[in-house]
C-alpha positions in Angstrom: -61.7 -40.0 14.1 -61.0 -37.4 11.0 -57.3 -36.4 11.2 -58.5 -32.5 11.7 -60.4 -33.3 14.8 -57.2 -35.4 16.0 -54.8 -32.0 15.7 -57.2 -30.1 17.4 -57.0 -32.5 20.3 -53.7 -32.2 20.3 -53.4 -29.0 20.6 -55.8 -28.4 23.0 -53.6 -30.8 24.9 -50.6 -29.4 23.9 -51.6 -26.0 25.2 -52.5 -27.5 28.8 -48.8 -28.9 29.0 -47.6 -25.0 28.9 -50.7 -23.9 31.1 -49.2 -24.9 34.6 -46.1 -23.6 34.0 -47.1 -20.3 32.5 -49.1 -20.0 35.6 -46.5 -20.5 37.9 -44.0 -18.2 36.2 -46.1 -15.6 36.0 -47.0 -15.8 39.8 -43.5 -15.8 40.6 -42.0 -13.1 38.8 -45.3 -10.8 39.6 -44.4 -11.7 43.1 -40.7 -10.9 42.7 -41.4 -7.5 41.0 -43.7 -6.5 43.8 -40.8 -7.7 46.4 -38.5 -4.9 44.6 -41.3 -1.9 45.0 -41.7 -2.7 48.6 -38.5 -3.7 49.6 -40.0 -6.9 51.1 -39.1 -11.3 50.6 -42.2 -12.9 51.1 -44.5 -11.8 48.6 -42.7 -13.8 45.5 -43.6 -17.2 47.8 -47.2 -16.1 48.2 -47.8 -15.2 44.7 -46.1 -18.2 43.2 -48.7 -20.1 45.7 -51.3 -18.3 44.2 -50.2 -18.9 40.1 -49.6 -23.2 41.0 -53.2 -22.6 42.4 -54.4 -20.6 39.5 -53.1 -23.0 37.4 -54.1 -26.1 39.2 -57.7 -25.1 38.9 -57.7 -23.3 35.3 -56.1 -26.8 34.3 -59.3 -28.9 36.1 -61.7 -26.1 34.3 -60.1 -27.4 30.9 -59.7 -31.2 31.7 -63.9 -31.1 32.9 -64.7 -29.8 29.6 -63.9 -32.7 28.2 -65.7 -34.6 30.4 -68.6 -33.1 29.4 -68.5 -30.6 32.3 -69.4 -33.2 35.1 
């Protein structure tokens, strides 16, 4: 394996460690913003919900290319 082909892996790798999280932040705090406009508590739980989800399946999108997209 040529050692410019082996960084890219890693970072392509690298990346999907800060993909879930990202995800999830961002679905929590767009959640907790919204809560504040509308004077409400539940919306922060139902969009962090929705970012682990997003970033469940954005994170099986990227591991299936890899597999060849099978």
């Amino acid at each position: 394996m040529p050692k410019d082909d082996w960084y890219r892996q890693f970072g392509k790798y690298y990346g999907l460690a800060f993909l879930l999280p990202t995800c999830i932040l961002v679905g929590y705090v767009l959640g907790y913003f919204l809560d504040k406009a509308f004077g409400t508590h539940i919306l922060r739980i139902i969009f962090l919900f929705l970012g682990i989800a997003a970033g469940m399946i954005e994170l099986i999108r990227e591991l299936n290319k890899d597999d060849g997209g099978q």
